[in-house]
C-alpha positions as a Markdown table, in Angstrom:
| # | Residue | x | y | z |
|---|---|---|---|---|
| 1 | Unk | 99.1 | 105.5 | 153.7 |
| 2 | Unk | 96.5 | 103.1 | 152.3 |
| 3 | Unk | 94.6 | 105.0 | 149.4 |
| 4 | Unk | 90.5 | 105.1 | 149.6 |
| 5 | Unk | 88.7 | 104.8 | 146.1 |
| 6 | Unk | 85.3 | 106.6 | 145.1 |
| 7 | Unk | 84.4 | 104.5 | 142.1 |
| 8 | Unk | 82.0 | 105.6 | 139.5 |
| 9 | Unk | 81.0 | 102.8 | 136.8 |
| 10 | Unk | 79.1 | 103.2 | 133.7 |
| 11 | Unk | 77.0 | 100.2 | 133.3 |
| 12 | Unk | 76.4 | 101.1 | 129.6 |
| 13 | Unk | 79.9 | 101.6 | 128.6 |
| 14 | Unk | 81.1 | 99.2 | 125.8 |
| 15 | Unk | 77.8 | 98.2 | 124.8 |
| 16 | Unk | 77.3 | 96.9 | 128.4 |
| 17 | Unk | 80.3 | 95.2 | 128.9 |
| 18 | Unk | 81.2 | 97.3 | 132.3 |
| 19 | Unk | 78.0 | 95.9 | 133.8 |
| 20 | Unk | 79.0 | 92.4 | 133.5 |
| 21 | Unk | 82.6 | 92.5 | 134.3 |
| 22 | Unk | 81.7 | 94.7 | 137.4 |
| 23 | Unk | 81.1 | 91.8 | 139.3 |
| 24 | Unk | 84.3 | 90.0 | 138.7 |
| 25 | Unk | 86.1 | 93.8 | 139.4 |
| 26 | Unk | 84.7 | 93.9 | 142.6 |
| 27 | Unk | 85.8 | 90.8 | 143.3 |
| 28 | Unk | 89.1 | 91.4 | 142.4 |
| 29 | Unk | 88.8 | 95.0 | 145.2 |
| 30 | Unk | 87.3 | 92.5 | 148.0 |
| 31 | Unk | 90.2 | 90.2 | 147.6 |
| 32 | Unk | 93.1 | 92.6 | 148.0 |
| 33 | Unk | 91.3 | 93.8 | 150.5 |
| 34 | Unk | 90.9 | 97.8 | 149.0 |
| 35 | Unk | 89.0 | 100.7 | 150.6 |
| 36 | Unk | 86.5 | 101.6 | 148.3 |
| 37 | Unk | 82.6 | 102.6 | 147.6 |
| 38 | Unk | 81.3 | 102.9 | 144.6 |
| 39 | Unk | 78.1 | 104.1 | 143.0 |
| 40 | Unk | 76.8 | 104.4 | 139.4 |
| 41 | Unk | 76.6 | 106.7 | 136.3 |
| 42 | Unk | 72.7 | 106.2 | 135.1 |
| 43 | Unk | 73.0 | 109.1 | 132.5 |
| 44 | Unk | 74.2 | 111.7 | 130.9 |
| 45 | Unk | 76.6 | 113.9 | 132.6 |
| 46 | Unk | 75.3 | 111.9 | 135.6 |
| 47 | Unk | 78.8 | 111.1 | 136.5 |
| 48 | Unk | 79.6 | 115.0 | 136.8 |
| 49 | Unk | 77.4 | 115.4 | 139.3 |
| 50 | Unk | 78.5 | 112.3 | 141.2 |
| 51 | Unk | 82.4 | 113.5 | 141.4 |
| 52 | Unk | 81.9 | 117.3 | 142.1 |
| 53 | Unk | 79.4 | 116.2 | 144.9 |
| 54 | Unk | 81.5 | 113.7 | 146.5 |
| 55 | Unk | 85.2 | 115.8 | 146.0 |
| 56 | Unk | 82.9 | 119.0 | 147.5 |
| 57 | Unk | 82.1 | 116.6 | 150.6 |
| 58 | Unk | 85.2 | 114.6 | 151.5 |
| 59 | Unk | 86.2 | 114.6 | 155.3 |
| 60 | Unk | 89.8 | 114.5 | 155.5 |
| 61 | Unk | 90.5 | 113.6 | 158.6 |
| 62 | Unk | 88.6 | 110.2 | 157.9 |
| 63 | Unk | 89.8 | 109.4 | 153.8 |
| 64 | Unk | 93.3 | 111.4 | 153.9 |
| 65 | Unk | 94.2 | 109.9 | 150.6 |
| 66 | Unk | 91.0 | 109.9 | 147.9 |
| 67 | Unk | 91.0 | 108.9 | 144.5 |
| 68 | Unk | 88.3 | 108.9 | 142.3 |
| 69 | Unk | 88.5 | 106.0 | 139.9 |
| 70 | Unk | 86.1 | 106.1 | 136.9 |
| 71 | Unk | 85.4 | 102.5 | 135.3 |
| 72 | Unk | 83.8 | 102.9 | 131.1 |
| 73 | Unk | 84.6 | 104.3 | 128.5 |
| 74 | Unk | 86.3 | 107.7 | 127.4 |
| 75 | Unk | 82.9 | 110.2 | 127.9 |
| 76 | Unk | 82.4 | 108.4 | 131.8 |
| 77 | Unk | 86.3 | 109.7 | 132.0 |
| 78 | Unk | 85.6 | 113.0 | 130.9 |
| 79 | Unk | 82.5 | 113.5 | 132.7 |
| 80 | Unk | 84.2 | 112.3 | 136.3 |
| 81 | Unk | 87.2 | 114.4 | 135.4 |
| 82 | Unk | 85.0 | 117.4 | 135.1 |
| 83 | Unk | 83.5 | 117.1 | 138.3 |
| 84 | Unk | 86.3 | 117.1 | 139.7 |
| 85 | Unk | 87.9 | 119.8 | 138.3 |
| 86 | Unk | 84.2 | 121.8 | 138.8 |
| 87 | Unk | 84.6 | 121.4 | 142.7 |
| 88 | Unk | 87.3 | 123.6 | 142.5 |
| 89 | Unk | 88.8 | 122.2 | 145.3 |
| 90 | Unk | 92.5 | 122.3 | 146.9 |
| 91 | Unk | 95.1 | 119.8 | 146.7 |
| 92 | Unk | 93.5 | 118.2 | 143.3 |
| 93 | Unk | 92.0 | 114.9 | 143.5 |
| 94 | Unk | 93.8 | 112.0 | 141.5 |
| 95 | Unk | 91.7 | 110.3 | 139.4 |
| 96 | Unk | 91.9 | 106.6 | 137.8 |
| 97 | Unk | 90.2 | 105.1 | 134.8 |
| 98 | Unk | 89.8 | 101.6 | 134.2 |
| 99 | Unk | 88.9 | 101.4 | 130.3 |
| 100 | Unk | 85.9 | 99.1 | 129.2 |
| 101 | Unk | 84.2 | 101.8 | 126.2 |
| 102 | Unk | 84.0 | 101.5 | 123.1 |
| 103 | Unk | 87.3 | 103.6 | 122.1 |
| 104 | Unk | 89.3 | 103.7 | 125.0 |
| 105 | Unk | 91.4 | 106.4 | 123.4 |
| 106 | Unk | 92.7 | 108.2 | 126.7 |
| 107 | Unk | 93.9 | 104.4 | 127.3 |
| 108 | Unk | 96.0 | 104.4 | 124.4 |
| 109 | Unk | 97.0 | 108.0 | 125.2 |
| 110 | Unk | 98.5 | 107.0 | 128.4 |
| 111 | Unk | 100.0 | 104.1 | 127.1 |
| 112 | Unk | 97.6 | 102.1 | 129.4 |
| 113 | Unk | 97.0 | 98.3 | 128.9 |
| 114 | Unk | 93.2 | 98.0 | 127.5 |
| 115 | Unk | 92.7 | 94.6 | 129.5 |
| 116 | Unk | 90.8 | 95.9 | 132.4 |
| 117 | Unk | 92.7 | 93.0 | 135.1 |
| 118 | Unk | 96.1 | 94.7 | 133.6 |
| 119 | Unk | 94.6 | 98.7 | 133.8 |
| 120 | Unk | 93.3 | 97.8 | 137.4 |
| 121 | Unk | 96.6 | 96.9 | 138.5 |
| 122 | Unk | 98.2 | 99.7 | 136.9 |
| 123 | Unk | 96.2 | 101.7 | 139.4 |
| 124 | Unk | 95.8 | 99.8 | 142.7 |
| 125 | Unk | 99.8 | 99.5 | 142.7 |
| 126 | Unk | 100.0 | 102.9 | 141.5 |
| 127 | Unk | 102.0 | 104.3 | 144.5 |
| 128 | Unk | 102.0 | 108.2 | 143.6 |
| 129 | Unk | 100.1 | 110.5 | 141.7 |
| 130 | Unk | 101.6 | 111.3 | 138.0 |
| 131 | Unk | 100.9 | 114.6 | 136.8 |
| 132 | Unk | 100.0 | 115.2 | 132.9 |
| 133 | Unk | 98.0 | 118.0 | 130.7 |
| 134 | Unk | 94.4 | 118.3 | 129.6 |
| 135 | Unk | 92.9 | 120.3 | 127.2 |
| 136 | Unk | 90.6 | 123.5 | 127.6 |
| 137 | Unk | 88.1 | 125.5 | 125.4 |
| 138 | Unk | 86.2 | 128.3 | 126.2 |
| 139 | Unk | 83.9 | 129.2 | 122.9 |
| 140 | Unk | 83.0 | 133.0 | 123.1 |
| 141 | Unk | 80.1 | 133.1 | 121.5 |
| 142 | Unk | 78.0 | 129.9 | 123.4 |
| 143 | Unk | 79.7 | 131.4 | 126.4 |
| 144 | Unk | 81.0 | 127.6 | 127.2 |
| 145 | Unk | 84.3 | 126.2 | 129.0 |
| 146 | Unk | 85.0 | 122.9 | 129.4 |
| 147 | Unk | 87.7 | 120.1 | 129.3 |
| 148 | Unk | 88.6 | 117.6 | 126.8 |
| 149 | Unk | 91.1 | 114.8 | 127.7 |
| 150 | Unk | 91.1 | 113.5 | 124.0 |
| 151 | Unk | 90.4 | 116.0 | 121.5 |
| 152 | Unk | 87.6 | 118.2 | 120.1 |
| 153 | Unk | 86.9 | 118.4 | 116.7 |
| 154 | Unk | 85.1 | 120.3 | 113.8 |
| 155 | Unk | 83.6 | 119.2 | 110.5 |
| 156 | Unk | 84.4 | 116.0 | 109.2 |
| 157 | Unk | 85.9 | 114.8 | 112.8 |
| 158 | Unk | 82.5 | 115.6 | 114.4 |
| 159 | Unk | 80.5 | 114.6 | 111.5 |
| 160 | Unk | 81.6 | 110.9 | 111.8 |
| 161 | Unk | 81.6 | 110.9 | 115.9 |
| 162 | Unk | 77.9 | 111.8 | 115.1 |
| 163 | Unk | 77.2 | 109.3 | 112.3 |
| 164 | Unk | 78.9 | 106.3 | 114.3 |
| 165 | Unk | 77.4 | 107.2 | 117.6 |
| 166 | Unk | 73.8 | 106.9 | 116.2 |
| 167 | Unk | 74.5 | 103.6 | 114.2 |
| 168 | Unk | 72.3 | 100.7 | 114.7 |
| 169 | Unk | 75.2 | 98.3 | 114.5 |
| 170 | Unk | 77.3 | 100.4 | 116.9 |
| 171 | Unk | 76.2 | 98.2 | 119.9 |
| 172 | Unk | 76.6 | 95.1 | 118.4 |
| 173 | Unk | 80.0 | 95.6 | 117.2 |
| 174 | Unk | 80.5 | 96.9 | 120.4 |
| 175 | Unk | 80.1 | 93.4 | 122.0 |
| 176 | Unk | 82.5 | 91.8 | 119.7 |
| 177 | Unk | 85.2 | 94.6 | 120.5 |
| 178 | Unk | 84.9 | 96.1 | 117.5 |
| 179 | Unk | 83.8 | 99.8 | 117.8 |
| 180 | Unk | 86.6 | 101.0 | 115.3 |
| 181 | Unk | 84.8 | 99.7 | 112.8 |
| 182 | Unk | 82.0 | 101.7 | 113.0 |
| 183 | Unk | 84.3 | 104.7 | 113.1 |
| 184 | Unk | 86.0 | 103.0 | 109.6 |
| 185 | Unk | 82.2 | 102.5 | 108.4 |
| 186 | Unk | 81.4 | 106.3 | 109.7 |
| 187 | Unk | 84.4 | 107.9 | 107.8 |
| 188 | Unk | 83.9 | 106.6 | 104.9 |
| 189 | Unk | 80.1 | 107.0 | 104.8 |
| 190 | Unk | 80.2 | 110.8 | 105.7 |
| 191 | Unk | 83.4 | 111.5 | 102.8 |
| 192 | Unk | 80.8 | 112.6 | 100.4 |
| 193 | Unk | 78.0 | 114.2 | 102.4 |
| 194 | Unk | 80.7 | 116.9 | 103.9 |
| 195 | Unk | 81.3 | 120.6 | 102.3 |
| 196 | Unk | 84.2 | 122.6 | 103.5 |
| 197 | Unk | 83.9 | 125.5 | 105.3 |
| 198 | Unk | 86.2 | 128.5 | 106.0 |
| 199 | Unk | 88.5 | 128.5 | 109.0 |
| 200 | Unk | 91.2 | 131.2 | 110.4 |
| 201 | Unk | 93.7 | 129.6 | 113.1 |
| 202 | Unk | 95.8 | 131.2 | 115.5 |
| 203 | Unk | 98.6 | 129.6 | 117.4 |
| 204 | Unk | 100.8 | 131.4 | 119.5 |
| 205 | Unk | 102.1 | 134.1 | 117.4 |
| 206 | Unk | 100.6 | 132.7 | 114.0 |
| 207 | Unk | 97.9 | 133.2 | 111.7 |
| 208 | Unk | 96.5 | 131.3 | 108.9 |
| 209 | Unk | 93.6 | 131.1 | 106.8 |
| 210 | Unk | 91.7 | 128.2 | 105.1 |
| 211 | Unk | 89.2 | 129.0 | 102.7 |
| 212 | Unk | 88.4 | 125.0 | 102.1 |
| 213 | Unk | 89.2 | 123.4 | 105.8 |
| 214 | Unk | 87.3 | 119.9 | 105.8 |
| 215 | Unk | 88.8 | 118.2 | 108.6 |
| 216 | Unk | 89.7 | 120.2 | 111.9 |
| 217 | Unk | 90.7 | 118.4 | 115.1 |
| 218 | Unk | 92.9 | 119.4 | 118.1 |
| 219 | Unk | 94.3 | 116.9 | 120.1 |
| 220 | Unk | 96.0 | 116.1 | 123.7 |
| 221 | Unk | 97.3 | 112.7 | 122.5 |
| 222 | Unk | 97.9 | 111.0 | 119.3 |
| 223 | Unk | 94.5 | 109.1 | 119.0 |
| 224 | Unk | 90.7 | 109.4 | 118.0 |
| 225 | Unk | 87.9 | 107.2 | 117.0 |
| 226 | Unk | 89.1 | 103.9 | 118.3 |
| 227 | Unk | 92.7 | 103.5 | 118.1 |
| 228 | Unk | 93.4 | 105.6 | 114.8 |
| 229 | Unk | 96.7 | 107.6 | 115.2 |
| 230 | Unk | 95.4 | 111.2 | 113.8 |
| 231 | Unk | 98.2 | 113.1 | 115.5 |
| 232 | Unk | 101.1 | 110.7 | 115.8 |
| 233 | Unk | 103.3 | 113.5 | 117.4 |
| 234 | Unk | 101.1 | 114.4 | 120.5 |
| 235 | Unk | 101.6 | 113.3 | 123.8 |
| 236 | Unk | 99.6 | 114.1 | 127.4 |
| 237 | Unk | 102.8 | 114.7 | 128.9 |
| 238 | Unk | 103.5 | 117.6 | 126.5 |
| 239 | Unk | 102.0 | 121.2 | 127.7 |
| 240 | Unk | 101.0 | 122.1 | 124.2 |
| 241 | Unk | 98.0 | 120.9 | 122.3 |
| 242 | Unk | 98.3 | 119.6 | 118.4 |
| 243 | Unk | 96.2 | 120.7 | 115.8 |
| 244 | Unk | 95.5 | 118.9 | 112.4 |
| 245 | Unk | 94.0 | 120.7 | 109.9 |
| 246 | Unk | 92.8 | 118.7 | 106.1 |
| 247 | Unk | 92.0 | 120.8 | 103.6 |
| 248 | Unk | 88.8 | 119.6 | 101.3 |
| 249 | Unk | 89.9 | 117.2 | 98.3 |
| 250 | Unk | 88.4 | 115.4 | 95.2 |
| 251 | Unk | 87.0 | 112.1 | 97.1 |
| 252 | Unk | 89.9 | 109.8 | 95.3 |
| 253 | Unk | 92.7 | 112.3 | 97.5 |
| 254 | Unk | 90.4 | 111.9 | 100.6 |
| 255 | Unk | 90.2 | 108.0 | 100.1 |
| 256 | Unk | 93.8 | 108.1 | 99.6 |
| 257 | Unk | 94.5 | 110.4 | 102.8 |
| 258 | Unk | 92.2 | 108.1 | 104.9 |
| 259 | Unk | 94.3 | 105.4 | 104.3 |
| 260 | Unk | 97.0 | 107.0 | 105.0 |
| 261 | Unk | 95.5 | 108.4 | 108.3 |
| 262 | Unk | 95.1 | 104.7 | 109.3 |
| 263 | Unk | 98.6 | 103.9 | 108.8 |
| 264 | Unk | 99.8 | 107.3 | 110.1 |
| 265 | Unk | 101.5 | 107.8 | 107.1 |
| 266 | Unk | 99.3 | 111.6 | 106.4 |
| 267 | Unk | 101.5 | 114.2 | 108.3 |
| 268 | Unk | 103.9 | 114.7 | 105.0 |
| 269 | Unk | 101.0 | 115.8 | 102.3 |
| 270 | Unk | 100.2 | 118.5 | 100.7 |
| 271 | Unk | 96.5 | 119.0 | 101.9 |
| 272 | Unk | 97.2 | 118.3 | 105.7 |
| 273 | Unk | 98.4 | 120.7 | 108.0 |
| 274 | Unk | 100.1 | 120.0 | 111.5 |
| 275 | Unk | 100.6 | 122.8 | 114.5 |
| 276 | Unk | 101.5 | 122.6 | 118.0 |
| 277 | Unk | 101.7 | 125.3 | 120.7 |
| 278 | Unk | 100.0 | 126.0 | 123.8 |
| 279 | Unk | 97.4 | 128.9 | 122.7 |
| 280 | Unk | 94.4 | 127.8 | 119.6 |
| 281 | Unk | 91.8 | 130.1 | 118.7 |
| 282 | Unk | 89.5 | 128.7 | 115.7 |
| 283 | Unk | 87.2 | 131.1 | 113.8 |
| 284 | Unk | 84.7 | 129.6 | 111.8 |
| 285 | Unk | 81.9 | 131.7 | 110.0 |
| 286 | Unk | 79.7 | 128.6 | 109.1 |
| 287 | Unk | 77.6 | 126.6 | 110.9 |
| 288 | Unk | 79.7 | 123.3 | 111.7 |
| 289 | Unk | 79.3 | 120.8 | 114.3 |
| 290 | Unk | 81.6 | 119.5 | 116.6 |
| 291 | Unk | 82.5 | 116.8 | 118.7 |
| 292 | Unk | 84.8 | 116.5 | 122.3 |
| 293 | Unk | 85.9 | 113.3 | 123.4 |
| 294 | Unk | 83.2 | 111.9 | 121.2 |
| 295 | Unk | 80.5 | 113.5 | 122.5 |
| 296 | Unk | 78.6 | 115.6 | 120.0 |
| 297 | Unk | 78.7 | 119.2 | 120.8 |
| 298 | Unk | 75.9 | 120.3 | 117.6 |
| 299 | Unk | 76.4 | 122.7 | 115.0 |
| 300 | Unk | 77.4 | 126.1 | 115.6 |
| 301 | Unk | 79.1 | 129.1 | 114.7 |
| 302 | Unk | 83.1 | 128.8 | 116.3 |
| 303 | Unk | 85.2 | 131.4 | 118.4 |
| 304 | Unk | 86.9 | 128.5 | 120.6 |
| 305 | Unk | 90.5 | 129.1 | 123.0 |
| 306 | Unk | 92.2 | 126.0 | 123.1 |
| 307 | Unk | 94.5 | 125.3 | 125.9 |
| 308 | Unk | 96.5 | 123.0 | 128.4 |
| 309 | Unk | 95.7 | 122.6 | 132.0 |
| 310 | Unk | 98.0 | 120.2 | 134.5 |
| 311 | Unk | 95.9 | 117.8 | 136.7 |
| 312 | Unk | 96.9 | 114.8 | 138.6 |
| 313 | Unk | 96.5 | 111.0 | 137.7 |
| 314 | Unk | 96.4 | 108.0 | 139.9 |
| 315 | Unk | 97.9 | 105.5 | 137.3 |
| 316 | Unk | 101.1 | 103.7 | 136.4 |
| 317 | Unk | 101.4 | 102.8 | 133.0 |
| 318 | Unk | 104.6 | 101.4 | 133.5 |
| 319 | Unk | 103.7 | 98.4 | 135.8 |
């Protein structure tokens, strides 16, 4: 049964980069003679709307086999996977992702290859849908739910995704494929700027408290900010979430940790904290801001449930 593709690209992903290889990718769907449309993301959450619309409105009898194939970078992912998921509809839609963002994280995650030719074909060959976990948050007091197929972070985490998304240089390192570096440039800038804050975890059947949490992020696969390796142990195929909590240091400690976070050599100190199990709830009585999937989620006072949801993907990381 041949499958039909609803395509959503992200002309600004990567600094612009999607809107000049589109050509060639289309190219590339003529010739092999796919079944596709495609249409495009012009802003923010734009995407959302585009997916939930077009899963909502999908004769069956006409496309029997639909796959919604998002082309960008990581938030373009997100925002077409949450469309998806908000159309609530029955069986679930597989969803693709060719990667050409800036940190192309979910990528890495899935074990992807990052060169988009390689990524496309680890889709159009694709010849069944592969099923792995997502995560969820519901925060009680901003009365929000969402998704995050990355992670979702608090203090530190978020204060670099903020500092590096509103760089000046961002874009131009963008173009010469090097968006971890403004993540590198981002860390190290925002080490002295933030204060720790108190934080009270529970997972599963534990509780803990941190009067001095500085660095709080919960992931559904090992990487964040371009390719670094935050939670070496987590995997999208795993129906548990991990959590990494870093307790605030003296900056000589924290300079020493970073480094060891880029070498993913930080799992074994003192100040660093690992969990894993399927039910989070973060309690935070300061206001702290926070990031999803790189997306800046401002500051706030935190109740957030963390969990794992199942959803299908139309992808084969090992061809």
């Amino acid at each position: 049964m041949a499958t039909y593709f609803y395509i959503i690209i992200n002309e600004t992903a990567g600094g612009g980069k999607t809107r000049r290889l589109w050509p060639e990718i289309k190219q590339e769907l003529d010739q092999r003679n796919i079944n596709y449309d495609f249409t495009f993301s012009t802003y923010h959450k734009h995407a959302v709307q585009l997916a939930e619309q077009w899963a909502k409105h999908i004769d069956y009898n006409k496309i029997p086999n639909p796959v919604l194939l998002a082309i960008g970078g990581d938030g373009t992912f997100h925002e077409s996977l949450t469309g998806l998921i908000n159309a609530h509809v029955s069986p679930q839609i597989p969803i693709g992702y060719v990667p050409i963002g800036s940190g192309n994280d979910f990528a890495r995650g899935m074990k992807m290859s990052l060169d988009w030719r390689h990524a496309l074909t680890q889709i159009l060959n694709c010849t069944h849908e592969n099923i792995i976990n997502i995560g969820t948050y519901n925060d009680t007091l901003k009365h929000e739910r969402g998704i995050f197929t990355n992670n979702l972070g608090i203090g530190f985490d978020a204060a670099v995704v903020s500092r590096a998304n509103h760089s000046k240089k961002k874009g131009l390192l963008n173009r010469f494929h090097l968006g971890s570096i403004s993540y590198l440039a981002s860390l190290i800038g925002v080490l002295y700027n933030q204060e720790a804050f108190p934080l009270t975890v529970h997972i599963d059947d534990k509780r803990d408290i941190y009067p001095k949490a500085f660095l709080v992020t919960t992931s559904n696969h090992p990487f964040f900010g371009g390719g670094v390796k935050i939670l070496p142990p987590a995997s999208v195929k795993d129906e548990a979430l991990d959590l990494i909590i870093i307790e605030r240091q003296n900056i000589f400690v924290l300079l020493f940790l970073l480094i060891m976070i880029f070498i993913g050599k930080h799992l074994n100190f003192k100040a660093v904290h690992h969990y894993h199990g399927k039910k989070i709830q973060l309690s935070i009585s300061s206001i702290e801001f926070g990031q999803i999937d790189g997306e800046e989620m401002g500051g706030r006072y935190w109740d957030v449930y963390l969990g794992v949801q199942s959803y299908p993907v139309w992808i084969d990381p090992t061809i």
